[in-house]
C-alpha positions in Angstrom: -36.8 -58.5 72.9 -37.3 -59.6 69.2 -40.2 -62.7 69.0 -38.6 -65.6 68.1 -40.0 -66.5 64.7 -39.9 -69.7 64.1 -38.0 -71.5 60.6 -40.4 -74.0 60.3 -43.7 -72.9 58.6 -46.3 -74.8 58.1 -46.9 -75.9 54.0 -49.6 -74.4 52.4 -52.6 -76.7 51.9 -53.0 -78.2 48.5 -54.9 -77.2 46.2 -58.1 -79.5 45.7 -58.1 -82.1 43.2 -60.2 -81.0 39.8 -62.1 -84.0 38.3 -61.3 -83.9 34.9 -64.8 -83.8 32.6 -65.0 -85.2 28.8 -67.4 -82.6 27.1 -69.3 -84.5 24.1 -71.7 -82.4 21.9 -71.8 -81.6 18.0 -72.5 -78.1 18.7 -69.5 -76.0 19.8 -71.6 -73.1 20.9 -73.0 -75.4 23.6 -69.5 -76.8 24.1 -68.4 -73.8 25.1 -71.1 -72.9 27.3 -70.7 -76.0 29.2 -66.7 -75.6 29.7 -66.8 -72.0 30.6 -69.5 -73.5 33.5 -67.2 -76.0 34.4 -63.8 -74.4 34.4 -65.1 -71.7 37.2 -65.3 -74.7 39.9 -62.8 -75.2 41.8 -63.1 -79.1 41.6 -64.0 -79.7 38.4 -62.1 -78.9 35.0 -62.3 -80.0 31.1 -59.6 -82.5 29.8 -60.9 -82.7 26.0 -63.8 -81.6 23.3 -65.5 -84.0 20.9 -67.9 -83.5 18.5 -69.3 -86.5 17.6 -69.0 -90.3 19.0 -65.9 -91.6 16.7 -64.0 -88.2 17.6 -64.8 -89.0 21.4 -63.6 -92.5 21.0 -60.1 -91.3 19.8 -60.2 -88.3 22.5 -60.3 -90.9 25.3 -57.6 -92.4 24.5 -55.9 -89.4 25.4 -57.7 -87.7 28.2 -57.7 -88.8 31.2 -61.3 -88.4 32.1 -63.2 -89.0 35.2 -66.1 -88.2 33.2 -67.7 -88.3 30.5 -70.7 -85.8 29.4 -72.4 -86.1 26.5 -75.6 -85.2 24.1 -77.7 -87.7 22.9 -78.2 -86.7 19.5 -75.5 -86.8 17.7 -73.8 -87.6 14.0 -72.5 -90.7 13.1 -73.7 -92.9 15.9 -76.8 -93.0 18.1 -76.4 -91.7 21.9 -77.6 -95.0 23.3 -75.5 -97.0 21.1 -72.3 -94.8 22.2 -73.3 -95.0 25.7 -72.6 -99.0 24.8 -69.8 -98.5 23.3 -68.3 -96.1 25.9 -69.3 -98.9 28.9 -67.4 -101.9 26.5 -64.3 -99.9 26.4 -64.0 -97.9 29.8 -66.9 -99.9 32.2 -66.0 -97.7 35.0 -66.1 -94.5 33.8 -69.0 -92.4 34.7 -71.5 -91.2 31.9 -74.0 -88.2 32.0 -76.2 -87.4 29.2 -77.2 -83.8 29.2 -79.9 -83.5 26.1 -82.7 -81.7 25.5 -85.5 -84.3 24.8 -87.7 -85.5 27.2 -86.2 -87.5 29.9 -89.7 -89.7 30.0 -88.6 -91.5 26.3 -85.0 -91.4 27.0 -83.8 -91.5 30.8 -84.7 -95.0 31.8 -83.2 -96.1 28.0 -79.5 -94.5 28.6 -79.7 -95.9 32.2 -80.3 -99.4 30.9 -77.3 -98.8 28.3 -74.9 -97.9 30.4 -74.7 -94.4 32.2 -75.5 -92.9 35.3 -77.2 -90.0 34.7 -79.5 -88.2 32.7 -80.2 -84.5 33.1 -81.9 -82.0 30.6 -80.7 -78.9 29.6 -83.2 -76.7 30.8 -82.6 -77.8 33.6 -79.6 -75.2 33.8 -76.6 -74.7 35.0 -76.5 -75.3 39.0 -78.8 -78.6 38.5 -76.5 -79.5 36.0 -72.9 -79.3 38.6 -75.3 -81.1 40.9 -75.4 -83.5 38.8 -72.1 -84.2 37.6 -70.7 -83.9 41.4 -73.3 -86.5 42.2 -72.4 -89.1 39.2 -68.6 -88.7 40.3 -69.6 -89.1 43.4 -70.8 -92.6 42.5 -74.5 -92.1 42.5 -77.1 -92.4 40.2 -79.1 -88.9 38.6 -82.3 -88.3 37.5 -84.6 -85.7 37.8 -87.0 -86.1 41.1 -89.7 -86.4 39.0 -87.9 -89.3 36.5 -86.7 -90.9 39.9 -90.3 -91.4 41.2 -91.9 -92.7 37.7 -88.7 -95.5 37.6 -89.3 -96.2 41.4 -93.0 -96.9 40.9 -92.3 -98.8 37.6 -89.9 -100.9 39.6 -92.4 -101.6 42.4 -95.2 -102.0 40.4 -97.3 -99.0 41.0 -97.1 -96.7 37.8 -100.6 -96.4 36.9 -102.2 -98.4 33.8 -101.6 -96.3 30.4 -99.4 -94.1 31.9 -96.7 -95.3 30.0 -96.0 -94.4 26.3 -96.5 -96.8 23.7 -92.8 -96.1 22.4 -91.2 -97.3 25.9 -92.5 -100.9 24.2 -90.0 -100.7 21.5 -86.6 -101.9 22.0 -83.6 -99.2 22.1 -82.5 -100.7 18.4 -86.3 -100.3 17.2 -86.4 -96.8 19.0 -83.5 -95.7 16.7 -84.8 -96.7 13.5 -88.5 -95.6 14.1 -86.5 -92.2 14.7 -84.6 -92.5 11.6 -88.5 -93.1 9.8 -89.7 -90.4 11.5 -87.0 -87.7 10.4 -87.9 -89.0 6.7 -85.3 -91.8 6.4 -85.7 -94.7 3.6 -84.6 -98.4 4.6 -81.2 -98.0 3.1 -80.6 -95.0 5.0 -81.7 -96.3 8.0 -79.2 -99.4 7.2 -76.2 -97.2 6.3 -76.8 -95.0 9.6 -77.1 -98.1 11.7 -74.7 -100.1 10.2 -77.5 -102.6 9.6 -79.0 -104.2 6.8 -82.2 -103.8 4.8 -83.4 -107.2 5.5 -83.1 -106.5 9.1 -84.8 -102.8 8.9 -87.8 -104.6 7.3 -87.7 -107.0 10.8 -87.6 -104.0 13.0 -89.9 -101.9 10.7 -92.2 -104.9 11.4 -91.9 -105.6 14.9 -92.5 -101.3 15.4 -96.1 -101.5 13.5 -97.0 -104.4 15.8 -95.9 -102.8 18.9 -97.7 -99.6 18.2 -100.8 -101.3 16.6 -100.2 -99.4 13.4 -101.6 -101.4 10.0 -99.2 -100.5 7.5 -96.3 -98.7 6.4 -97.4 -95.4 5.7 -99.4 -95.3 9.3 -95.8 -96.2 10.9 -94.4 -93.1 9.0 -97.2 -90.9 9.7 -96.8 -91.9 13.7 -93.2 -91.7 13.6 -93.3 -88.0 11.8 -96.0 -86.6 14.4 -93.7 -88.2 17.0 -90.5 -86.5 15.8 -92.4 -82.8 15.3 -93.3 -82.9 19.0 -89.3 -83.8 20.3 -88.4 -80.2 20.6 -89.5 -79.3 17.3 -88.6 -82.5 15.8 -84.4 -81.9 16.1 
C-alpha cells in the first residue's frame, strides 16, 4: 500500500522580525563597517544612512526606525544637543551612542539628554550587538565599569576627587569649552551653537569659575591640553 500523504502541510515558520537600526556617523567608512555588522544578524537590519544631525532629522522622517545609532561628534550640531532633539521629536525611540571618547566625560551626559546607551568603539563588534539587542530590548547600557561609577555616584559612595573637574560644567558649557579647546573664537563658538557672543562670554565665565582657572588664556590653555588627550584631540 501507498502512505497516505496527507494535503495539509504544515506553513513554514516565519521568518523572524529584523529591528530596523538608523546608522548616524559623518564617516562613511565606519558607516559601512557598522551596516555590514548589522545586516549579517538575522534580527537586526539597517533602514537608513546619515551623515550628520540635520541629514538624520530628514532621514527619520522616512525610516521607520526602531533605533537609532549614532556618533557623538559630529558636524553641524553637537551629539548631546541632537540626542535632545531626537527625544523632542520621537520620545520613544531608542538611542545608542557608539563614539570613541571616553565614556567617563560623556556616558552619564548622553544618559541625562536623552538616550539609553553608550558604548565605545573599541569595544568591538559582539559588545556592540549586545548592546543594541539590549537597548531594544528596553534596557539601559553602559559598560560594567561606567555602570558601577554611576551606581556609586547615585548612592553616594564614589570616592572624594574621583570625579573630573569637567563633570562640573553643564552639557551647554561642556560644548563650548570644547569649541575653546579645538581653537574656536567667541563668534565661532556662537555661530556653531547657535548662540550669541554675549552669552559665550557668560559660559566662558561660569567655565573659569568651575575649573578655578584665573583668566582667559589659562581657560584655553586647559581646554587645549584637554582636547589633545580625547583621542588625540579629534
Amino acid at each position: 500500500m501507498k502512505p497516505v500523504v496527507s494535503s495539509k502541510q504544515k506553513p513554514d515558520p516565519a521568518p523572524p522580525t529584523r529591528r530596523r537600526v538608523l546608522l548616524v556617523d559623518d564617516h562613511p567608512f565606519m558607516r559601512s563597517g557598522l551596516a555590514q555588522l548589522i545586516e549579517r544578524q538575522p534580527d537586526l537590519a539597517v533602514c537608513g544612512e546619515a551623515g550628520s544631525p540635520a541629514e538624520a532629522m530628514r532621514e527619520l522622517a522616512r525610516a521607520a526606525a526602531d533605533l537609532v545609532l549614532t556618533d557623538l561628534t559630529m558636524p553641524g550640531r553637537s551629539g548631546v544637543e541632537f540626542i535632545k532633539d531626537l527625544r523632542a521629536e520621537r520620545p520613544s525611540l531608542p538611542i545608542l551612542v557608539v563614539s570613541m571618547h571616553d565614556e567617563t566625560i560623556y556616558a552619564e551626559r548622553v544618559l541625562r539628554a536623552g538616550a539609553q546607551g553608550y558604548i565605545m568603539k573599541e569595544a568591538g563588534g559582539e559588545s556592540l550587538l549586545a548592546a543594541i539587542r539590549q537597548v531594544l530590548a528596553g534596557q539601559v547600557y553602559v559598560s560594567s565599569r561606567m555602570s558601577a561609577q554611576i551606581l556609586g555616584a547615585l548612592s553616594g559612595r564614589r570616592p572624594r576627587g574621583s570625579s573630573s573637574p569637567i563633570e562640573k560644567l553643564s552639557d551647554r558649557e561642556f560644548e563650548v569649552f570644547k569649541l575653546i579647546g579645538h581653537g574656536r573664537g567667541t563668534k565661532e563658538v556662537a555661530g556653531q551653537l547657535h548662540i550669541s557672543p554675549k552669552t559665550v562670554d557668560v559660559h566662558r565665565a561660569r567655565i573659569k569659575e568651575k575649573l578655578g582657572l584665573a583668566d582667559m588664556p589659562a581657560l584655553i590653555r586647559h581646554a587645549v591640553r584637554w582636547v589633545e588627550t580625547q583621542d588625540g584631540g579629534t
